[in-house]
DRENFIFI-467056 format. One line per field, with one value per residue: x, y, z of N, C-alpha, C, O in turn; residue number from 0. Coordinates in steps of 0.02 Angstrom, whole numbers, always signed. Last residue first. Example, Ala and Ser with C-alpha at 12.3 -4.5 7.8 and 13.67 -1.06 7.14 Angstrom:
DRENFIFI-467056
nx <- [+642, +660];
ny <- [-112, -284];
nz <- [+354, +390];
cax <- [+684, +615];
cay <- [-53, -225];
caz <- [+357, +390];
cx <- [+645, +660];
cy <- [+2, -165];
cz <- [+394, +390];
ox <- [+670, +712];
oy <- [+57, -166];
oz <- [+402, +423];
num <- [1, 0];
//
This chain:
DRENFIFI-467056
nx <- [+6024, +6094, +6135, +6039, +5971, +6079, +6057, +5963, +6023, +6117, +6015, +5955, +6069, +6108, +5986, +5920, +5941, +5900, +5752, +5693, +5646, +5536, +5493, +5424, +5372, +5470, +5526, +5449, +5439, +5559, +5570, +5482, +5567, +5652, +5576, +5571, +5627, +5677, +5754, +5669, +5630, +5719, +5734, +5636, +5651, +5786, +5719, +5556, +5381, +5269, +5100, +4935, +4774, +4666, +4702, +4586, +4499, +4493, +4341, +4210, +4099, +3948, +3946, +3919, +3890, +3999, +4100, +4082, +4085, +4208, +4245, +4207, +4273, +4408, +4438, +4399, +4485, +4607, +4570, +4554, +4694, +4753, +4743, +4821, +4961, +5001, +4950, +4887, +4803, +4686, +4564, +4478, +4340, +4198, +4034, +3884, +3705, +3567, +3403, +3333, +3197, +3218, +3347, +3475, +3638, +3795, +3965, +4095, +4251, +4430, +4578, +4701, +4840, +4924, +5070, +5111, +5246, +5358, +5474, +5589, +5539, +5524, +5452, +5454, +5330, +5246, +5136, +4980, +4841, +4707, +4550, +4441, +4314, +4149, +3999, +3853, +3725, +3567, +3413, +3281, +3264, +3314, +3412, +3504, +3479, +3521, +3675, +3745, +3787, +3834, +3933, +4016, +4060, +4120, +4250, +4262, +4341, +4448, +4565, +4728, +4846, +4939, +4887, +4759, +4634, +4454, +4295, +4208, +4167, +4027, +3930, +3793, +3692, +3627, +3566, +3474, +3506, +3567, +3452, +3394, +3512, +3477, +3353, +3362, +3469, +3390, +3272, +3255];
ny <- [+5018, +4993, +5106, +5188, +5114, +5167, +5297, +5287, +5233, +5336, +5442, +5389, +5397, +5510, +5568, +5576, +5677, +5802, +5791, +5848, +5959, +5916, +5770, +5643, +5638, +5640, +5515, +5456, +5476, +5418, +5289, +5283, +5308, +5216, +5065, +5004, +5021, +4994, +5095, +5182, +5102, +5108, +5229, +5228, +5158, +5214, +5305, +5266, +5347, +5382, +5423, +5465, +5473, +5500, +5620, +5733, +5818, +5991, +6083, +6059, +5994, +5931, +5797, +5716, +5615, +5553, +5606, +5560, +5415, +5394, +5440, +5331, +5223, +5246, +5238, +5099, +5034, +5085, +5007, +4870, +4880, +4903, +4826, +4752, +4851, +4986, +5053, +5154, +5186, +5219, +5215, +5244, +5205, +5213, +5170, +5111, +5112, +5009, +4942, +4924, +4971, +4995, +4997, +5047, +5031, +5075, +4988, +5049, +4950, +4997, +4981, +5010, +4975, +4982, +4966, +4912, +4910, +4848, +4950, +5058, +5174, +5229, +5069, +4994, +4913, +4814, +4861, +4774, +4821, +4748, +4786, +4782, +4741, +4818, +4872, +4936, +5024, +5066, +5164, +5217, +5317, +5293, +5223, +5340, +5427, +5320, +5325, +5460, +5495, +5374, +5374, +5492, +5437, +5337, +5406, +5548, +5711, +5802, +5917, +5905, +5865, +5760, +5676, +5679, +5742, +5738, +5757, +5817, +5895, +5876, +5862, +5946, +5997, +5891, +5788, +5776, +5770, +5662, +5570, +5606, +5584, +5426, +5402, +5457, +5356, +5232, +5212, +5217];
nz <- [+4335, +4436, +4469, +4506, +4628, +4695, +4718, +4792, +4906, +4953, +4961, +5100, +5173, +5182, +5220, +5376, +5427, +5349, +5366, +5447, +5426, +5345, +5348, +5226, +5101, +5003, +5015, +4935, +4812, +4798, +4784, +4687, +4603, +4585, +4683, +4807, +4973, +5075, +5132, +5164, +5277, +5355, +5391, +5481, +5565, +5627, +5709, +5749, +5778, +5877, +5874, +5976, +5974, +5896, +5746, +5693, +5580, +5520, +5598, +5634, +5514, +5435, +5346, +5196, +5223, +5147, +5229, +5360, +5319, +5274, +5394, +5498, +5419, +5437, +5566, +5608, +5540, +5611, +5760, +5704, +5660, +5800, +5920, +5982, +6027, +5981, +5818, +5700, +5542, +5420, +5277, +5133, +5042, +4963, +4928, +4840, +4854, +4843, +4850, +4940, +4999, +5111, +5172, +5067, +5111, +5062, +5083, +5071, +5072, +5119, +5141, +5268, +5357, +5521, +5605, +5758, +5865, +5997, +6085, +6087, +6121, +5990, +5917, +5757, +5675, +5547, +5438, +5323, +5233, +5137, +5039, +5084, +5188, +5184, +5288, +5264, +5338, +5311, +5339, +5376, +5452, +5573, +5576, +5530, +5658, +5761, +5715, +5720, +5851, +5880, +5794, +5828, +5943, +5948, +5873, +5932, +5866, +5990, +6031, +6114, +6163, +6168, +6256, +6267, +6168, +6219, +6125, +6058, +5928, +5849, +5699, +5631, +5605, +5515, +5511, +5452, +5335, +5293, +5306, +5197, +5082, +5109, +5052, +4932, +4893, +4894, +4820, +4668];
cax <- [+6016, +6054, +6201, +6066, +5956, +6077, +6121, +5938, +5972, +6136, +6069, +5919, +6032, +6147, +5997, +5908, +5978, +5960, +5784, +5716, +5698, +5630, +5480, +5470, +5349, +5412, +5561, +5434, +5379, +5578, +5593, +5450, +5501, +5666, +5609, +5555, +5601, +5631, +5790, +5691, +5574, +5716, +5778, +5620, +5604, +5787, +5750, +5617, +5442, +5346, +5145, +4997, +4840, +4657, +4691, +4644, +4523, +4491, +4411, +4251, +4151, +4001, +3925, +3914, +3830, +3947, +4109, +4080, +4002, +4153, +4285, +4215, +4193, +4376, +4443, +4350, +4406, +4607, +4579, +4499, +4646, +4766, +4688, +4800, +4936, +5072, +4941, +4960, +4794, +4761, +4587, +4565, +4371, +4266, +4086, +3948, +3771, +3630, +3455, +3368, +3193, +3135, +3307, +3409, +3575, +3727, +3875, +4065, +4194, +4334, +4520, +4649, +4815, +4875, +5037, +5086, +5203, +5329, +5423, +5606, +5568, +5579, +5452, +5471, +5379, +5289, +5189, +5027, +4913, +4743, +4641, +4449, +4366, +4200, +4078, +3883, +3773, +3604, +3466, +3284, +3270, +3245, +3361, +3501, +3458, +3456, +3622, +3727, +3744, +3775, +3890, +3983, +4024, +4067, +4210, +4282, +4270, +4436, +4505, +4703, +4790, +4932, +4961, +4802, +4702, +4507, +4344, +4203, +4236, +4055, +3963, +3872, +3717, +3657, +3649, +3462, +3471, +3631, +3509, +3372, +3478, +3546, +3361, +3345, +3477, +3457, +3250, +3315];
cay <- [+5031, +4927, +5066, +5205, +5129, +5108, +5271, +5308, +5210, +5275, +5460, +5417, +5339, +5478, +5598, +5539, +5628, +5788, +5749, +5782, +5963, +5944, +5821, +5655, +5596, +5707, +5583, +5431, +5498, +5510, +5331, +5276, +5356, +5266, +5118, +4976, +5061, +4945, +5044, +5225, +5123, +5044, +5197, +5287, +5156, +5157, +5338, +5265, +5289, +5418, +5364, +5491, +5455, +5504, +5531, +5700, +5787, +5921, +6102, +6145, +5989, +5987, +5815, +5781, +5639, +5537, +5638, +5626, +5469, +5394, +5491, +5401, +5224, +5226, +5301, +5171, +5020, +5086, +5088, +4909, +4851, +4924, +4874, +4732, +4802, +4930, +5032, +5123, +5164, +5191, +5192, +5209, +5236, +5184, +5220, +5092, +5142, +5022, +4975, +4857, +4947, +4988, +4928, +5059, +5033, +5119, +4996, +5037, +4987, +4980, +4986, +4964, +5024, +4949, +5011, +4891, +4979, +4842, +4903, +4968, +5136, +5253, +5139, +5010, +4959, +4826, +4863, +4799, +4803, +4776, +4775, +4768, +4759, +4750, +4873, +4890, +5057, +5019, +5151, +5149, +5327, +5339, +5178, +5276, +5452, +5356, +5276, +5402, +5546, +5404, +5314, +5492, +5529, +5343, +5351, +5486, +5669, +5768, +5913, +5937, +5932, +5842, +5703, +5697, +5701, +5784, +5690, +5811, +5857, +5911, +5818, +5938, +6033, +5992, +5785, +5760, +5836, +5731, +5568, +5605, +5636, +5475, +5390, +5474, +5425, +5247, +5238, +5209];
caz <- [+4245, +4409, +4457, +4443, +4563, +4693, +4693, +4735, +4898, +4948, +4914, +5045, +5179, +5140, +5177, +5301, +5460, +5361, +5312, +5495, +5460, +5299, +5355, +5299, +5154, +5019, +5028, +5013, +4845, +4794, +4835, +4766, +4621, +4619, +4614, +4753, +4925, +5056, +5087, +5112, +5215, +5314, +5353, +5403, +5533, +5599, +5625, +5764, +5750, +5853, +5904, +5905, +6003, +5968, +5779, +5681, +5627, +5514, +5563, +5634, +5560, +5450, +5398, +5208, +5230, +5108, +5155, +5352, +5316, +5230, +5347, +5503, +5421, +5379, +5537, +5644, +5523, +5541, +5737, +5746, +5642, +5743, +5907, +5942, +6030, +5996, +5884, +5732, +5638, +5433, +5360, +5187, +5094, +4955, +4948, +4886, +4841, +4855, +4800, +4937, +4921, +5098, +5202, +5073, +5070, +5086, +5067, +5128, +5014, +5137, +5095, +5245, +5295, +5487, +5561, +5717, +5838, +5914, +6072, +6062, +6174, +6023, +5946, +5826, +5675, +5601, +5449, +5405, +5241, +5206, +5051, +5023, +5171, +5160, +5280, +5260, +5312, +5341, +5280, +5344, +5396, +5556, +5602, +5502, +5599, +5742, +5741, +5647, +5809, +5921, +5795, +5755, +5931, +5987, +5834, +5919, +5870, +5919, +6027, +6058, +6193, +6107, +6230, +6339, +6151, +6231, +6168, +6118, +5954, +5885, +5755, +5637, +5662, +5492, +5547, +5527, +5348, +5291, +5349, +5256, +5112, +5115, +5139, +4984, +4911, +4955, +4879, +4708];
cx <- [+6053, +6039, +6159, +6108, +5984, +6045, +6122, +6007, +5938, +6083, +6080, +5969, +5977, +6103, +6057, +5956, +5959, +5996, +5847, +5766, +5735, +5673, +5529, +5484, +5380, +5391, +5529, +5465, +5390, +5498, +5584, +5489, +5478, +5622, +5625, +5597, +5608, +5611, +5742, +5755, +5599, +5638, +5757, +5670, +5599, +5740, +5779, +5657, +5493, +5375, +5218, +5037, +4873, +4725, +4696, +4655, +4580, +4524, +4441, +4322, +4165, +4034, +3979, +3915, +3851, +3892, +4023, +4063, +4015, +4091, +4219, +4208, +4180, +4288, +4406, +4340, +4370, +4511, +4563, +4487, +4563, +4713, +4691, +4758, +4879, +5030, +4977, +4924, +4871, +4750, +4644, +4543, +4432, +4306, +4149, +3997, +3840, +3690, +3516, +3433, +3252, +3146, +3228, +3372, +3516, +3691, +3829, +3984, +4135, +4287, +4476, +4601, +4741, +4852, +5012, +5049, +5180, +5261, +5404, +5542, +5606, +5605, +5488, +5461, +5406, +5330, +5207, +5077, +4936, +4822, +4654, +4546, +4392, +4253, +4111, +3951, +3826, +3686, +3504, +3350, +3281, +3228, +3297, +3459, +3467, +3435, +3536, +3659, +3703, +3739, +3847, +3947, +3983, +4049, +4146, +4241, +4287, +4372, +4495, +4622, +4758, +4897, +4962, +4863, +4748, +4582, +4393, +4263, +4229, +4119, +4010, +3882, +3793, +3690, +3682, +3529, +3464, +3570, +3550, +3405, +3447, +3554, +3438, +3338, +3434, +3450, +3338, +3307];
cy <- [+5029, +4960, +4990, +5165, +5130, +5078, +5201, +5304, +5224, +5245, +5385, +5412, +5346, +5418, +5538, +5523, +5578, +5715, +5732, +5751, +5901, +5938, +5871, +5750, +5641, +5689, +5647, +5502, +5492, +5529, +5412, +5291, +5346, +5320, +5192, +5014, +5020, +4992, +4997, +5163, +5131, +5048, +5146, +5255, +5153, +5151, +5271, +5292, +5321, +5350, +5404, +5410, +5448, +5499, +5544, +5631, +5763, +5892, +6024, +6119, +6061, +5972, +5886, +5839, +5718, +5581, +5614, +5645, +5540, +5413, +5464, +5448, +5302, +5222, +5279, +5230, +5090, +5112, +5116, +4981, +4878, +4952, +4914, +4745, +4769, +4872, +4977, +5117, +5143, +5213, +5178, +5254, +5208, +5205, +5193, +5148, +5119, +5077, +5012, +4885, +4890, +4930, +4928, +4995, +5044, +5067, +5021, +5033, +4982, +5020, +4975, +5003, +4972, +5005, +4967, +4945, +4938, +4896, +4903, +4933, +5067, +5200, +5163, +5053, +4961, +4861, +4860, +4803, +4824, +4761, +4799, +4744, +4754, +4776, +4793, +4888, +4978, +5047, +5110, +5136, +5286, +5303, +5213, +5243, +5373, +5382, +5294, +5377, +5526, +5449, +5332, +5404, +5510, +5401, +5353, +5444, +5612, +5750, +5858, +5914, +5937, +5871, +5734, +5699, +5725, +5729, +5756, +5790, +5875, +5873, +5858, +5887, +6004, +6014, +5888, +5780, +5824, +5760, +5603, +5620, +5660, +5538, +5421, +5467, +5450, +5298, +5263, +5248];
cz <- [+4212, +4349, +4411, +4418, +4501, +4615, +4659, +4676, +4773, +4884, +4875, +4976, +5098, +5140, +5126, +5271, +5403, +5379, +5298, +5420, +5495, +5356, +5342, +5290, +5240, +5064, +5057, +5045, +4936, +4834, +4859, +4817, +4679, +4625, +4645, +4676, +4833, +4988, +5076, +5083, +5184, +5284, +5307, +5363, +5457, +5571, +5608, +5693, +5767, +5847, +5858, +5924, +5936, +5990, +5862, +5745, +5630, +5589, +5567, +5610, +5582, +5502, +5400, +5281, +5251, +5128, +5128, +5274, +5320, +5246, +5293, +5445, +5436, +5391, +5479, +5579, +5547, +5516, +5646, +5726, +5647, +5696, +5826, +5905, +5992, +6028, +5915, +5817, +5633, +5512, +5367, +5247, +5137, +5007, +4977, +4882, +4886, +4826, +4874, +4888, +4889, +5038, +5165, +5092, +5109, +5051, +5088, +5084, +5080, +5084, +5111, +5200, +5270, +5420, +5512, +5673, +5763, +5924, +6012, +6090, +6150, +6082, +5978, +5878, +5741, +5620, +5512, +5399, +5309, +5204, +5115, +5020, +5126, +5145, +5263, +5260, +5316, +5296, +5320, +5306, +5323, +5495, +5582, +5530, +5537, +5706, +5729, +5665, +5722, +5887, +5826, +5760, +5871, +5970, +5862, +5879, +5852, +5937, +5967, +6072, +6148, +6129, +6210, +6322, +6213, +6208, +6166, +6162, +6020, +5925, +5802, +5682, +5658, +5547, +5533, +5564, +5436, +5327, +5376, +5332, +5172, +5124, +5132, +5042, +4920, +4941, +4915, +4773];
ox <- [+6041, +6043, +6185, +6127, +5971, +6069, +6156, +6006, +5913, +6102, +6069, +5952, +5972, +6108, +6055, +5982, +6002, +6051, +5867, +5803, +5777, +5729, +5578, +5484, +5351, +5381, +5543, +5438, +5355, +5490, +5596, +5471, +5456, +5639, +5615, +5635, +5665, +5559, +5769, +5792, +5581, +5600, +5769, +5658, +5581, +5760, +5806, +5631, +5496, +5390, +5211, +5021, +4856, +4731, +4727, +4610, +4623, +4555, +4419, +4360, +4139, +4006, +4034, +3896, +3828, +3850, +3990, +4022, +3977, +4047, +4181, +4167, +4148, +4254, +4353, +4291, +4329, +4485, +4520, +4441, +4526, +4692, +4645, +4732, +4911, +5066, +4985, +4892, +4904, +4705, +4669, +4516, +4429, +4283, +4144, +4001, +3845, +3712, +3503, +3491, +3245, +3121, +3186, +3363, +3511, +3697, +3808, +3957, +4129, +4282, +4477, +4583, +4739, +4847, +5042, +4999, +5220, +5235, +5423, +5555, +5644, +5663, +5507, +5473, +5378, +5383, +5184, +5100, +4919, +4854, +4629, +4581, +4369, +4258, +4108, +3967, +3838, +3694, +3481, +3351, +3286, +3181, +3243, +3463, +3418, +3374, +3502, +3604, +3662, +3678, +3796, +3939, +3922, +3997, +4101, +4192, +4312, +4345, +4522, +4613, +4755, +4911, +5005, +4904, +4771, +4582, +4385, +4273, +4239, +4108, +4050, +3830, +3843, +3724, +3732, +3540, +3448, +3598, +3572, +3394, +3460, +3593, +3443, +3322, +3457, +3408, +3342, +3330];
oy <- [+5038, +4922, +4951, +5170, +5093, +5044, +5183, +5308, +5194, +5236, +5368, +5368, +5303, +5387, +5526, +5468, +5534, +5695, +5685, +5702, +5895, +5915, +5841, +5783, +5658, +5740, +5685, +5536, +5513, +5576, +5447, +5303, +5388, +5374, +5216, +4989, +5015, +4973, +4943, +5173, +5097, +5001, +5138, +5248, +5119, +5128, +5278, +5298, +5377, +5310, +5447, +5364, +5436, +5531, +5591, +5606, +5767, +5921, +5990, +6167, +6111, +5937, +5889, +5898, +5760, +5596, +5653, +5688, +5581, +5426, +5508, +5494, +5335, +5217, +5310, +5255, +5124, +5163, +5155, +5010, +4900, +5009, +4944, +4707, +4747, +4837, +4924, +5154, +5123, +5246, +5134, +5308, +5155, +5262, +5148, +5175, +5113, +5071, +5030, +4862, +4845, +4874, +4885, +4948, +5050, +5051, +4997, +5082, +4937, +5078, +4916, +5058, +4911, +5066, +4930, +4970, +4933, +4915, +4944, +4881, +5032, +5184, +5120, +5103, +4925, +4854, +4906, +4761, +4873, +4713, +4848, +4698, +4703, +4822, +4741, +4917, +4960, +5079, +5110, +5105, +5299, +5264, +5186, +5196, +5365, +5380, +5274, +5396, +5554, +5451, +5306, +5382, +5513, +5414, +5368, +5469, +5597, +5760, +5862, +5892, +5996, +5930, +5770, +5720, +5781, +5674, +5807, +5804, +5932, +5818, +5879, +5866, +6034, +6063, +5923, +5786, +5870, +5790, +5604, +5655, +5714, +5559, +5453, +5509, +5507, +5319, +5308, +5304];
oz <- [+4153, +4300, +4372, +4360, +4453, +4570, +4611, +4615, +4725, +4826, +4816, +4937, +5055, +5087, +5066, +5283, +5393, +5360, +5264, +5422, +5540, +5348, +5319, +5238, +5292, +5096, +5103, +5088, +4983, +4872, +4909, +4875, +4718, +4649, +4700, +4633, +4809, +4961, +5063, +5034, +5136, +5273, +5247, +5303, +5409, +5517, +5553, +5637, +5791, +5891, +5815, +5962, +5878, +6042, +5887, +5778, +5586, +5634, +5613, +5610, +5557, +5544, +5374, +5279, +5290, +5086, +5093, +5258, +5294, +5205, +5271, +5448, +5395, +5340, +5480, +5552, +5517, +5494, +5627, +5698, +5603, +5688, +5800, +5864, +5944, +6064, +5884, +5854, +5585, +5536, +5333, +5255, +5169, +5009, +5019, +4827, +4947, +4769, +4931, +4885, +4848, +5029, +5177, +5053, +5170, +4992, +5141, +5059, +5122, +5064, +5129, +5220, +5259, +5429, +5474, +5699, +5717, +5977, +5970, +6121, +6184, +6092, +6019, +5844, +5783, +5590, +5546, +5359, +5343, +5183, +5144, +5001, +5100, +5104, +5294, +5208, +5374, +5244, +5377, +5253, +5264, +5490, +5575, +5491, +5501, +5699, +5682, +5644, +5685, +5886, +5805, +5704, +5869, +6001, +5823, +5853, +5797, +5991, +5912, +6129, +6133, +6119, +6236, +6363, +6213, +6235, +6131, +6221, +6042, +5950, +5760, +5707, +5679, +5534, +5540, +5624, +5473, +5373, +5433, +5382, +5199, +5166, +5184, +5083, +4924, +4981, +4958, +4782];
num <- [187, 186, 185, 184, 183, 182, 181, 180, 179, 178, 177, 176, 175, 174, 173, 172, 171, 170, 169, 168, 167, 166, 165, 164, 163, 162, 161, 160, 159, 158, 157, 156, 155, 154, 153, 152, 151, 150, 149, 148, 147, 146, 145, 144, 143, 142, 141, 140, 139, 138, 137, 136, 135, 134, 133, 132, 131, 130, 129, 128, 127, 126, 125, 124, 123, 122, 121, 120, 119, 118, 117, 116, 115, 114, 113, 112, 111, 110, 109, 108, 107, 106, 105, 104, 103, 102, 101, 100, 99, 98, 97, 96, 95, 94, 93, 92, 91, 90, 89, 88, 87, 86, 85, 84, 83, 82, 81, 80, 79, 78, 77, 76, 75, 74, 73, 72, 71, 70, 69, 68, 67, 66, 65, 64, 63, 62, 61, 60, 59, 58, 57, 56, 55, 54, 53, 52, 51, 50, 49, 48, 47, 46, 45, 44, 43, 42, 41, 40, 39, 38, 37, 36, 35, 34, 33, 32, 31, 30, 29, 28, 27, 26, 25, 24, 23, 22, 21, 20, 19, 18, 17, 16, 15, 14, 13, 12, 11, 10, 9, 8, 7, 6, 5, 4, 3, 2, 1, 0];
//
């Protein structure tokens, strides 16, 4: 099973890490884009004879709003990603979500990035200085959260969504929340 060692190969070319180059002009913050970790991939995967395959497995979208009243597409996606080996052909597959919000058609795109990202960080083991996080933020609306916490299925999924939102925003929740789990109790 030539893949893990061309997988190996790979983690040992990459010991220095990937470095967060790109700058977030809303948060200030420091990240490593997708182009960081395909430049620092590329060659050590062409060294090394390994190919790295992506199938989606599940996707889901939500439409949302954004403070201004535009649409805000939130993409969730499954990817089994395939290591193999171009000598011998044997394979390992690695599993990995991707989620993205984007008010045009990049969602999708975004989702796939983070999901390939996060499965080599984890598969090749790459060092970081401290986790990442997304190139651009986005702020739903409290109509959003509402009509999560009334799309809500049972009342676990309500209570998981609950943990979801942050304490100091849960106030404006709260009867919307109550309502909801009320609701529940009247169908049993």
């Amino acid at each position: 099973m030539k893949v893990f060692q061309a997988i190996n190969a790979v983690q040992q070319e990459l010991l220095k890490g990937i470095g967060k180059t790109q700058k977030n002009a809303q948060q200030h913050y420091n990240f490593r884009g997708i182009d960081d970790v395909y430049n620092a991939l590329a060659p050590a995967l062409a060294k090394h004879g390994l190919v790295i395959l992506p199938e989606v497995i599940e996707r889901s979208v939500i439409e949302r709003s954004t403070r201004n009243g535009g649409a805000l597409f939130y993409v969730t996606l499954k990817v089994n990603y395939h290591f193999a080996s171009a000598e011998d052909g044997s394979q390992f597959t690695v599993a990995a979500y991707g989620e993205a919000m984007d008010s045009g058609d990049k969602a999708t795109n975004k989702a796939m990035s983070a999901a390939y990202k996060y499965a080599c960080f984890q598969t090749f083991c790459i060092p970081t200085e401290s986790v990442d996080a997304d190139s651009e933020t986005h702020e739903v609306t409290a109509a959003d959260i509402s009509e999560q916490i009334e799309s809500c299925a049972s009342r676990d999924e309500a209570a998981a969504l609950w943990k979801t939102i942050p304490k100091k925003e849960q106030p404006k929740y709260l009867d919307t929340f109550k309502a909801k789990v009320a609701s529940f109790e009247e169908a049993a």
